[in-house]
VOBA-1610 file (N, C-alpha, C; in pm, whole numbers, padded with zeros to 5 digits, always signed):
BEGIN
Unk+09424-08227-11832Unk+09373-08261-11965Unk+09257-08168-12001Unk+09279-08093-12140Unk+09139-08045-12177Unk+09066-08131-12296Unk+08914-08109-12238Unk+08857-08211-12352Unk+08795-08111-12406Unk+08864-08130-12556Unk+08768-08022-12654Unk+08652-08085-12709Unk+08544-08030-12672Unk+08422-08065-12746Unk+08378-07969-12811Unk+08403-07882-12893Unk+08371-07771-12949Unk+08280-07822-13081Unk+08315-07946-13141Unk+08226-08036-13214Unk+08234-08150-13157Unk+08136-08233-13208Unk+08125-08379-13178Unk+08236-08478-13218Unk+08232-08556-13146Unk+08395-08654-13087Unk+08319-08792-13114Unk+08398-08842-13211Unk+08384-09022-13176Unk+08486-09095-13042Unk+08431-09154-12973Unk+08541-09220-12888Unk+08506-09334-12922Unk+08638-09405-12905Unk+08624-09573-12956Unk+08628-09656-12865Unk+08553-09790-12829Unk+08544-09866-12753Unk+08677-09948-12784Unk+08749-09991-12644Unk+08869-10083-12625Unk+08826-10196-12513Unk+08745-10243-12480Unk+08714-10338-12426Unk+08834-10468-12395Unk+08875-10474-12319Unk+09005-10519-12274Unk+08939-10685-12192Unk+08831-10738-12273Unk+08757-10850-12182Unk+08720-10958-12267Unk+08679-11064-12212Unk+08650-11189-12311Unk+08511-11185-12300Unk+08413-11103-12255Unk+08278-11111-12257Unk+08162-11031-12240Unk+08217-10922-12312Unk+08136-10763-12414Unk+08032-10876-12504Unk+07898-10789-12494Unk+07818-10846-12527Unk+07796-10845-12702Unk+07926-10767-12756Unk+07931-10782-12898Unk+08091-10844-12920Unk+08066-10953-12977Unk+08176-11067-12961Unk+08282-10960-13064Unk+08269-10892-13152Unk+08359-10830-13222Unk+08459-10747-13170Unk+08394-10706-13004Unk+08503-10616-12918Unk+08521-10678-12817Unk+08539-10819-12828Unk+08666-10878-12678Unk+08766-10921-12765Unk+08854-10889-12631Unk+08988-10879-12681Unk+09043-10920-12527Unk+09153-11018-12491Unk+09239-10978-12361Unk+09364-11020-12383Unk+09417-11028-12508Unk+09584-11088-12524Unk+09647-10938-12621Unk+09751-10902-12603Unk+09842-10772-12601Unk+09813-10757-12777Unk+09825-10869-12794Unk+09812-10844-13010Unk+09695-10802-13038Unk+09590-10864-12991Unk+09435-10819-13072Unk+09428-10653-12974Unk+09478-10627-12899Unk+09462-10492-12796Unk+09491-10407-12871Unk+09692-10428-12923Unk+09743-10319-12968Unk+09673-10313-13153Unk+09625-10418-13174Unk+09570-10412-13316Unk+09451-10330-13339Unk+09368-10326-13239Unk+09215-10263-13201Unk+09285-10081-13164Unk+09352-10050-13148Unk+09425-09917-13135Unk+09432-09876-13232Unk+09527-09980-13330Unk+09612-09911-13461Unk+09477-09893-13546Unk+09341-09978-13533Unk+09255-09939-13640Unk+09182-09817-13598Unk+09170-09799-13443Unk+09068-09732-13457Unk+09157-09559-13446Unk+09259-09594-13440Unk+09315-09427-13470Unk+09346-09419-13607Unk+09377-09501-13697Unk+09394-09509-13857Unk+09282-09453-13880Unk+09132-09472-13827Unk+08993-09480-13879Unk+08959-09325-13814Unk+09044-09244-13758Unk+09001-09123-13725Unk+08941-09112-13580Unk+08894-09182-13467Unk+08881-09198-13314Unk+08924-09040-13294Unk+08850-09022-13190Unk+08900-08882-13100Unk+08933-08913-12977Unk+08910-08992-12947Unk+08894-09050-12783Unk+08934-09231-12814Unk+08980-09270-12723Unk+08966-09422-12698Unk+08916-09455-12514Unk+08866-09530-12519Unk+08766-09581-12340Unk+08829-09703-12377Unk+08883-09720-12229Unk+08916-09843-12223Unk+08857-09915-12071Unk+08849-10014-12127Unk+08739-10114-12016Unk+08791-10221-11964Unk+08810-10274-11851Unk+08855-10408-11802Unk+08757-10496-11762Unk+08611-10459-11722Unk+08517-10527-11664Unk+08338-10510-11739Unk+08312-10600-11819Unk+08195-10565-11918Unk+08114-10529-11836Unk+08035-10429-11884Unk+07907-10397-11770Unk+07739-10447-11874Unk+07746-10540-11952Unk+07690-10592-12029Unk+07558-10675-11920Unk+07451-10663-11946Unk+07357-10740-11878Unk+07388-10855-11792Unk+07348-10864-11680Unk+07401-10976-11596Unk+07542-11008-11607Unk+07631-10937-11615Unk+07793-10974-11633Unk+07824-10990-11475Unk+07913-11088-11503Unk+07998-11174-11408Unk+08080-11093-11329Unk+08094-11084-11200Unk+08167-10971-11116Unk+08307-11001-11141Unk+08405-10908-11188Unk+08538-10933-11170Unk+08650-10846-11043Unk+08737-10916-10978Unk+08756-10882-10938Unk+08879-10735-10948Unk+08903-10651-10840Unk+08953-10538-10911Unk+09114-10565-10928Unk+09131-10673-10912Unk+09345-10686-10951Unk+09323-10700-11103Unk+09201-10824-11165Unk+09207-10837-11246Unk+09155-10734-11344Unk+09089-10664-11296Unk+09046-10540-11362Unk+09132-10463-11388Unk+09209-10446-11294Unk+09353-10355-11313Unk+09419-10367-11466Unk+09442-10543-11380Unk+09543-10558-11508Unk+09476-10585-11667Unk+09354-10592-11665Unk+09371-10554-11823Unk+09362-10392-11867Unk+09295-10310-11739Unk+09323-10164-11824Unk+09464-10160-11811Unk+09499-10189-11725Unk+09712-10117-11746Unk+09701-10157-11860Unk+09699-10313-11893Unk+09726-10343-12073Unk+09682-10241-12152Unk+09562-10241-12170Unk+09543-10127-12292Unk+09545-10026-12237Unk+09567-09944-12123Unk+09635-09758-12160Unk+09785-09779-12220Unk+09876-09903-12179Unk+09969-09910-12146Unk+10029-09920-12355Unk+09925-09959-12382Unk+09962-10028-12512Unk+09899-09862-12601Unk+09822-09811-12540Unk+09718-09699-12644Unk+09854-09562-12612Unk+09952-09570-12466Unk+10032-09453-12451Unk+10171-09488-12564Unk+10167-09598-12571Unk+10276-09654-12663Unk+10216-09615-12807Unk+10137-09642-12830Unk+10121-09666-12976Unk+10034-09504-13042Unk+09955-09447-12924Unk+09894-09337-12972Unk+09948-09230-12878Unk+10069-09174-12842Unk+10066-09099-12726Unk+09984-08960-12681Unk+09906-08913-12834Unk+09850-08766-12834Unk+09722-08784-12795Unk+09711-08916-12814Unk+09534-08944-12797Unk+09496-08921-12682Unk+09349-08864-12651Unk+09333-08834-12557Unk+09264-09021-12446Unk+09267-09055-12341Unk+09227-09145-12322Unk+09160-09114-12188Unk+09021-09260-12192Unk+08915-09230-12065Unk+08971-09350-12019Unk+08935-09385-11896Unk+08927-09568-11816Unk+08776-09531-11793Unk+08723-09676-11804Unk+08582-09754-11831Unk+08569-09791-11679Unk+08520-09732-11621Unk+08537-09842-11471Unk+08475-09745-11343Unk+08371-09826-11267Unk+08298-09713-11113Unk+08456-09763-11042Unk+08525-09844-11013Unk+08593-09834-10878Unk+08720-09740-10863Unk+08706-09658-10776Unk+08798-09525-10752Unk+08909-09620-10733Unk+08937-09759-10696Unk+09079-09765-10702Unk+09143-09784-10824Unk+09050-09831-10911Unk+09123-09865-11053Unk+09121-09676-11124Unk+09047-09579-11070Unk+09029-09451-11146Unk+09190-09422-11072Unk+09222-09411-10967Unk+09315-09391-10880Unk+09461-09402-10976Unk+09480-09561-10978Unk+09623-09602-10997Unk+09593-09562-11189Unk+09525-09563-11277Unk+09542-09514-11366Unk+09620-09367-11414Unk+09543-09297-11291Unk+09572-09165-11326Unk+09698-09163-11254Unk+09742-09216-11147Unk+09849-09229-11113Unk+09973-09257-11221Unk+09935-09354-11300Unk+10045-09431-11406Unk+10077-09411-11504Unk+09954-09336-11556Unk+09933-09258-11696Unk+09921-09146-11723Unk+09910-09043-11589Unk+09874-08923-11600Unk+09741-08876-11647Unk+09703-08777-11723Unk+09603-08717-11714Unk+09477-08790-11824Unk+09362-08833-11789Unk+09283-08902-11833Unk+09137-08874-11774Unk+09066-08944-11895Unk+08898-08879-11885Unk+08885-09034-11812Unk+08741-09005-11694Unk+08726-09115-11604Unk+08563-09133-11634Unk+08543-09258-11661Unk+08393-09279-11749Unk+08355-09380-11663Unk+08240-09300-11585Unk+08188-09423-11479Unk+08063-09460-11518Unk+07991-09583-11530Unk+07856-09594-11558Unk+07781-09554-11425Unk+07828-09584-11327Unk+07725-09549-11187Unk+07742-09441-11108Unk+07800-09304-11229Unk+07794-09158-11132Unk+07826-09172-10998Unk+07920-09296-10999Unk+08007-09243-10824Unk+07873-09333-10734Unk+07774-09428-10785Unk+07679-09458-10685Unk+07761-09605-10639Unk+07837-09699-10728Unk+07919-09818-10669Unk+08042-09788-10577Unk+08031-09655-10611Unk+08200-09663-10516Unk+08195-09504-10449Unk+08185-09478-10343Unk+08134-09378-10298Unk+08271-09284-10284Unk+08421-09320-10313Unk+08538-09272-10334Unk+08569-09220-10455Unk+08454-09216-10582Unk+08540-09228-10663Unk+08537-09049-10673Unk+08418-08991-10626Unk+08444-08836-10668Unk+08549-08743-10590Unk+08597-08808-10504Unk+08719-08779-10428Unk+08845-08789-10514Unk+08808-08874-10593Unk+08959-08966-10679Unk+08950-08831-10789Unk+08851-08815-10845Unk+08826-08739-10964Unk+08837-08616-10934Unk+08791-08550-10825Unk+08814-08397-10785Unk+08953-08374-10751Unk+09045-08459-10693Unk+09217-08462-10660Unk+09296-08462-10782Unk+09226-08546-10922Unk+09320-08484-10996Unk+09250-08421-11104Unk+09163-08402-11088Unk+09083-08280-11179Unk+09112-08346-11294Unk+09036-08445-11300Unk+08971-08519-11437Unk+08863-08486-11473Unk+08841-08511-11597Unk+08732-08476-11667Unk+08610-08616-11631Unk+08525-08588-11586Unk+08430-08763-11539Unk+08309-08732-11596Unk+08283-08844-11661Unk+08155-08881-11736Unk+08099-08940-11660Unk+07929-08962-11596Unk+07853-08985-11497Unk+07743-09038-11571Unk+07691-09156-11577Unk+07602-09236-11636Unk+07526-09270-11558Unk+07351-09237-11590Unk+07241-09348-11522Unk+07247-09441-11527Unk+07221-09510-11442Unk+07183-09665-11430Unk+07117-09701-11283Unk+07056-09805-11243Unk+06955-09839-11130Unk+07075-10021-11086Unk+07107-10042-10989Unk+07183-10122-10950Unk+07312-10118-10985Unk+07335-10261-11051Unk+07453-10270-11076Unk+07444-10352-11193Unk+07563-10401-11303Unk+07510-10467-11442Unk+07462-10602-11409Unk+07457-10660-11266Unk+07439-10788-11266Unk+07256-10807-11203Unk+07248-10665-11171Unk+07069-10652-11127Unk+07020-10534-11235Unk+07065-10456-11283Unk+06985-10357-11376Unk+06863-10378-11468Unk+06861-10487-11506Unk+06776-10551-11582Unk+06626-10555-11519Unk+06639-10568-11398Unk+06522-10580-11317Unk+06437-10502-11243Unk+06544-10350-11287Unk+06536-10239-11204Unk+06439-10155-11335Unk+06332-10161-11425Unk+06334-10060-11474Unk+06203-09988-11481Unk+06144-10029-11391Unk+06000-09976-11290Unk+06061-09807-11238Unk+05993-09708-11295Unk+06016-09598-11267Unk+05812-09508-11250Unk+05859-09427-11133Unk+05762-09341-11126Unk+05689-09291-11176Unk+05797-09219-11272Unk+05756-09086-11376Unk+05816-09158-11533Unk+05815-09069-11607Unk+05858-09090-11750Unk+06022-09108-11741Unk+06078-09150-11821Unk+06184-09216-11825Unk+06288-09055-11857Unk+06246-09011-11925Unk+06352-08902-11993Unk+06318-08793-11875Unk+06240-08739-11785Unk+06195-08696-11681Unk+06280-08751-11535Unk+06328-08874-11525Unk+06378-08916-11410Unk+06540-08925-11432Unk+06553-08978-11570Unk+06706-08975-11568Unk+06756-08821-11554Unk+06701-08675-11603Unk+06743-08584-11640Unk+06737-08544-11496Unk+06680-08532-11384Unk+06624-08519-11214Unk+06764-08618-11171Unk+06815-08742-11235Unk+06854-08797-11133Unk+06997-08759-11177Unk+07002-08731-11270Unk+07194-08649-11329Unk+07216-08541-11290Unk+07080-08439-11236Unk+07094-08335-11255Unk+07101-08318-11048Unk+07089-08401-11016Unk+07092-08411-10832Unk+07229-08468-10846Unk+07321-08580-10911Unk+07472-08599-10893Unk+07552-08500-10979Unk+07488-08451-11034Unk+07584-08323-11083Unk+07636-08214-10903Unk+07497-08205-10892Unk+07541-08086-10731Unk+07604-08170-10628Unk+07592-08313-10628Unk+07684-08419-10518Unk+07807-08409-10607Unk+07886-08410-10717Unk+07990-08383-10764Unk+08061-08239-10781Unk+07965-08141-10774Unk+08025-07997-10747Unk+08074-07996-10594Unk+07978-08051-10539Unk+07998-07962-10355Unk+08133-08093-10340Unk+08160-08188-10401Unk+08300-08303-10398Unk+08434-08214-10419Unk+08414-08128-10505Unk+08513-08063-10616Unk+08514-08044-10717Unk+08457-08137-10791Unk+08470-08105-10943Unk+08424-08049-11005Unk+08457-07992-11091Unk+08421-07834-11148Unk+08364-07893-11262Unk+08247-07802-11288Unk+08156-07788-11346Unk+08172-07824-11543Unk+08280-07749-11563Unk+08339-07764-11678Unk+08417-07909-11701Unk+08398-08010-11612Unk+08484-08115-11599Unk+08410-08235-11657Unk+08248-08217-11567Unk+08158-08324-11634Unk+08098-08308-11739Unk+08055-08439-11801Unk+07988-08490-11902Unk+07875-08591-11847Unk+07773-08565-11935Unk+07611-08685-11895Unk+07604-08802-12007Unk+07565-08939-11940Unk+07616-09020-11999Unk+07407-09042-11985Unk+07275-09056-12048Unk+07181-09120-12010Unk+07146-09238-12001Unk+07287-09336-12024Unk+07256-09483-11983Unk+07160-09549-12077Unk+07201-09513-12191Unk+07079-09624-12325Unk+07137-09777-12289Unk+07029-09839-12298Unk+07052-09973-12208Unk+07070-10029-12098Unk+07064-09933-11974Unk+07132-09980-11819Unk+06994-09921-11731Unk+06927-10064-11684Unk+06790-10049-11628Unk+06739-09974-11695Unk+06679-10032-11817Unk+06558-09980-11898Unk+06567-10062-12068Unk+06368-10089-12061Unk+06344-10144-12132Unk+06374-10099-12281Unk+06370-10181-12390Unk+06370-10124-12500Unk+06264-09957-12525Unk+06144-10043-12504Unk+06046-09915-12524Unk+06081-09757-12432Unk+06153-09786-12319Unk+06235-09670-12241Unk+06353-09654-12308Unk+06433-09700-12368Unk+06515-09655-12438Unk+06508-09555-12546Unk+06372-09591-12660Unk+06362-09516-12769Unk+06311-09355-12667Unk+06229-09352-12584Unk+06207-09278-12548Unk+06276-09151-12472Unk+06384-09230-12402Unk+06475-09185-12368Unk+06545-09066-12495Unk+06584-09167-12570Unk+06637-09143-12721Unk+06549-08956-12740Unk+06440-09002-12756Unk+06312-08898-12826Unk+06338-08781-12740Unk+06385-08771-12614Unk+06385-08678-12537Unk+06533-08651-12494Unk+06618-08673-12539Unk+06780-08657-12533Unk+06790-08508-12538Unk+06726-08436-12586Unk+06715-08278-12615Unk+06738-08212-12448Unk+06630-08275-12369Unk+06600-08224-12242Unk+06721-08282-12172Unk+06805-08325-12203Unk+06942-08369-12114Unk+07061-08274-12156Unk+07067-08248-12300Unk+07136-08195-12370Unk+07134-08016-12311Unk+07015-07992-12241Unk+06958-07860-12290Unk+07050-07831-12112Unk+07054-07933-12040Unk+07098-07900-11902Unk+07249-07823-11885Unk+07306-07811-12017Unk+07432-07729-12016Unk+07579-07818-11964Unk+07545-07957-12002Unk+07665-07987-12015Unk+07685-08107-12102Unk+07809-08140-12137Unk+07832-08192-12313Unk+07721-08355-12237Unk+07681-08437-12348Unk+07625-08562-12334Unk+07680-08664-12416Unk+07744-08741-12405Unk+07796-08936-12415Unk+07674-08990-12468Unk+07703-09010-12568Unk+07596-09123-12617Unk+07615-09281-12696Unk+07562-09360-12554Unk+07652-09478-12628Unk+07587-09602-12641Unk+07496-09556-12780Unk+07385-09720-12762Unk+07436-09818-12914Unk+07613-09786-12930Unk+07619-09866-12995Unk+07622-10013-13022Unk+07534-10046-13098Unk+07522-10241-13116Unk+07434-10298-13037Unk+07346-10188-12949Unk+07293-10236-12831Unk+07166-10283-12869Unk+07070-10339-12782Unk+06962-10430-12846Unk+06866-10338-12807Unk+06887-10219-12816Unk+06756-10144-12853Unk+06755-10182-12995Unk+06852-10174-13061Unk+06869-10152-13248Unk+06818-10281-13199Unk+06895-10434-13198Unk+06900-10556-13321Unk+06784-10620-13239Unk+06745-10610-13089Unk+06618-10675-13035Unk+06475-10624-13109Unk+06510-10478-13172Unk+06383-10451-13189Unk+06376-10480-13376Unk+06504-10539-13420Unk+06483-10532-13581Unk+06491-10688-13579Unk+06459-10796-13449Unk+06505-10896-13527Unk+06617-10965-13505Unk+06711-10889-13482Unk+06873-10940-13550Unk+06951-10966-13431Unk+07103-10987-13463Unk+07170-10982-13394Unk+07254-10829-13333Unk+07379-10838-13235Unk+07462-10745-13261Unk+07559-10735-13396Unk+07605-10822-13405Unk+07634-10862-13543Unk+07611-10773-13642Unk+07464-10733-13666Unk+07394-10680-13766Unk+07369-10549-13749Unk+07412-10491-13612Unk+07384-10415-13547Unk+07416-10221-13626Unk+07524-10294-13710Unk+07561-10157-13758Unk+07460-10022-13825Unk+07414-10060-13912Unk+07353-09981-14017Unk+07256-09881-13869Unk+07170-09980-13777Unk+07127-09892-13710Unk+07149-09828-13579Unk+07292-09848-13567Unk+07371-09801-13467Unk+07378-09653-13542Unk+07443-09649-13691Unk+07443-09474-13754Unk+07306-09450-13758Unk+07223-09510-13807Unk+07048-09403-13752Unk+07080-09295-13627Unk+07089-09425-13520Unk+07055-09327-13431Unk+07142-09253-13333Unk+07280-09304-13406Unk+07434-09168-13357Unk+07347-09061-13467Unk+07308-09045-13602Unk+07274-08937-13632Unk+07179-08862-13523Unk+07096-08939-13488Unk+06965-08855-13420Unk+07024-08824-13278Unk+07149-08848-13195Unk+07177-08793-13080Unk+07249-08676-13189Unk+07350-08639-13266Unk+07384-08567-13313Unk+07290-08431-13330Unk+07188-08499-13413Unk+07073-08391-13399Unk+07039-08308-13254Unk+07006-08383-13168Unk+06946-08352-13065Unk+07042-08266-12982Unk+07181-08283-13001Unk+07277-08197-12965Unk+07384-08263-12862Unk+07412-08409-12909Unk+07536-08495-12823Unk+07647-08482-12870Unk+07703-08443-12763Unk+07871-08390-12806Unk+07978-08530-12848Unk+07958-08662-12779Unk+08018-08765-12856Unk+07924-08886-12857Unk+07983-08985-12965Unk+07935-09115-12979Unk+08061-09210-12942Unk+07995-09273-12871Unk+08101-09396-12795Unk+08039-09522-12889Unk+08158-09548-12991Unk+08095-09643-13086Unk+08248-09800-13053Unk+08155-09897-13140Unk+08229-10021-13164Unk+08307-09994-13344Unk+08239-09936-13381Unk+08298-09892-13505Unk+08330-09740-13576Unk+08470-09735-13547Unk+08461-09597-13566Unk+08466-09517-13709Unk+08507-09581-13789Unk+08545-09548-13900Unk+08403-09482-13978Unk+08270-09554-13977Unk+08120-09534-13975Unk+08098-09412-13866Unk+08115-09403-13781Unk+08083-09292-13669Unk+08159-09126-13731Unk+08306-09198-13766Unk+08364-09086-13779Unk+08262-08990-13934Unk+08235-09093-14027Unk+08186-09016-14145Unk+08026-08944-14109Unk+08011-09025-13986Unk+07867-09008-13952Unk+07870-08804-13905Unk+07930-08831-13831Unk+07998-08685-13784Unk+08024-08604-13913Unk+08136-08654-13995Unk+08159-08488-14078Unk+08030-08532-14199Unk+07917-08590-14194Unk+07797-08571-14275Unk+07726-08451-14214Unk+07749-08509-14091Unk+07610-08415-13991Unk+07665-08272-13981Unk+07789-08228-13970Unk+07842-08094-14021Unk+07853-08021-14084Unk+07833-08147-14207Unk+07798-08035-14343Unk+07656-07977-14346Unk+07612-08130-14288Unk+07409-08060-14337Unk+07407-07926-14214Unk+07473-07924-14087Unk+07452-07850-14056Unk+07502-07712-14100Unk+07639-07706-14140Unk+07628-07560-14220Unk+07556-07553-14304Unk+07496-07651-14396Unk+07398-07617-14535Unk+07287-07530-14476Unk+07217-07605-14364Unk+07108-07588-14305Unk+07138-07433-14236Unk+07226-07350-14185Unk+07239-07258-14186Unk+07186-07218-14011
//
C-alpha cells in the first residue's frame, strides 16, 4: 500500500464499539457500520480507521476475539462497500494487526502505544510492510489519566519519546517512509498539556515525518468551553485548522464532511498566501 500524503488527508473514524466517548460514533450492529461508511465516503474521507476496542479514558478492557470480531465487521463491510479506499485497523495488539492484514491485505496499522502494549507488533508491521502510525501515550487507556506528571515540557518529551521509537522501529524493519507520528492529544495529558502540545506541533512536524492529528470532539475543546462532545464540533475545525497550519499531514475526525472543507479552505489560503 502507498499512502499518499502529498496534501493533507481526512481519515474518518469507524468505531466498531458501544462505548467511544462521543455517543455519535458507536456503532456494533452491521446496519449502523455499513451506514457510517456510505456517509463518510459520500462526504469525501481519504482514509477510514477502524476500531474494535475504545481507548477512551478509563475504558473497559476487551478481550482480543471480541476485538477481532468487530474489526473483521467493519473492514469486512468498508472492502465491500468502498473497495479503493485506503483502510487503517485501530488497535496495539499484533494479533488483531496480524489476522487483518492477513484477511484484507494491504492496510495502514494505527497503534496508540507505538508497539509499547504489545511488544510483537513491530515484527507484525515490518513482515508486511505496512504503513504504522505510532502514538504517545503513558500506560494504557485504563491508567493514562494518571500518568501525566512529566519532567520536562510536554511538546519536548513527546517529540524525544517518538523520536527514540522511531530508531526501535527502524532497527525492527520498518522503513522509514512507512511511519507516521501520532502526538497523542488526549492520552496522559492534561487539558493545559494538550493546548500546549497543540502550540508546539511544529517541533514534531519539523522531525520529517507526516503527523496524525486526532483531537477530534475531545475535551480539550468541550471541557475547556463548558460543553459537551456533542457540541464539540465548531471547535474541533479551529483546531484541525491550526494542525493544518503547523504542517499535519491528516485529521482523524468524527465528522468528515466539515474536515473535508476544512482542508480544501486551508489550500486555497495557502496558494493565496503564496
Amino acid at each position: 500500500m502507498t499512502l499518499d500524503l502529498s496534501r493533507p488527508r481526512v481519515m474518518a473514524i469507524l468505531n466498531v464499539t458501544p462505548d467511544s466517548f462521543f455517543a455519535g460514533s458507536r456503532m456494533s450492529c452491521a446496519e449502523a457500520v455499513e451506514a457510517r461508511i456510505r456517509e463518510a465516503v459520500a462526504e469525501g474521507c481519504d482514509l477510514l480507521d477502524v476500531g474494535g476496542y475504545s481507548s477512551r479514558p478509563g475504558a473497559d478492557e476487551v478481550d482480543v476475539g471480541e476485538e477481532w470480531r468487530r474489526v473483521e465487521l467493519g473492514l469486512a463491510a468498508a472492502r465491500r462497500l468502498a473497495p479503493d479506499l485506503p483502510l487503517s485497523v485501530d488497535t496495539f495488539r499484533s494479533e488483531v494487526a496480524a489476522r487483518a492484514l492477513e484477511q484484507f491485505g494491504p492496510l495502514i496499522i494505527n497503534d496508540i502505544s507505538a508497539g509499547e502494549l504489545d511488544h510483537g507488533m513491530f515484527a507484525v508491521v515490518a513482515a508486511h510492510d505496512a504503513p504504522y502510525i505510532a502514538m504517545h501515550m503513558k500506560g494504557d487507556p485504563k491508567s493514562m489519566q494518571s500518568l501525566t506528571d512529566y519532567r520536562r515540557d510536554i511538546v519536548t518529551e513527546v517529540v524525544d519519546y517518538l523520536r527514540r521509537r522511531v530508531g526501535e522501529m527502524e532497527r525492527a524493519g520498518i522503513r522509514a517512509e512507512r511511519i507516521v507520528l501520532d502526538p497523542g492529544f488526549g492520552f496522559a495529558k492534561t487539558a493545559g498539556q494538550n493546548f500546549e502540545l497543540l502550540a508546539g506541533l511544529h517541533r514534531l512536524c519539523a522531525e520529517g515525518y507526516p503527523v496524525l492529528a486526532g483531537l477530534s470532539r475531545k475535551s480539550m475543546i468541550y471541557r475547556t468551553l463548558g460543553t459537551t462532545p456533542d457540541e464539540a464540533l465548531p471547535g474541533t475545525i479551529a483546531l484541525g485548522w491550526e494542525c493544518l497550519r503547523q504542517g499535519a499531514s491528516i485529521l482523524r475526525v468524527h465528522d468528515v464532511r466539515e474536515a473535508v472543507d476544512t482542508v480544501r479552505l486551508f489550500e486555497v489560503f495557502e496558494r493565496c498566501r503564496g
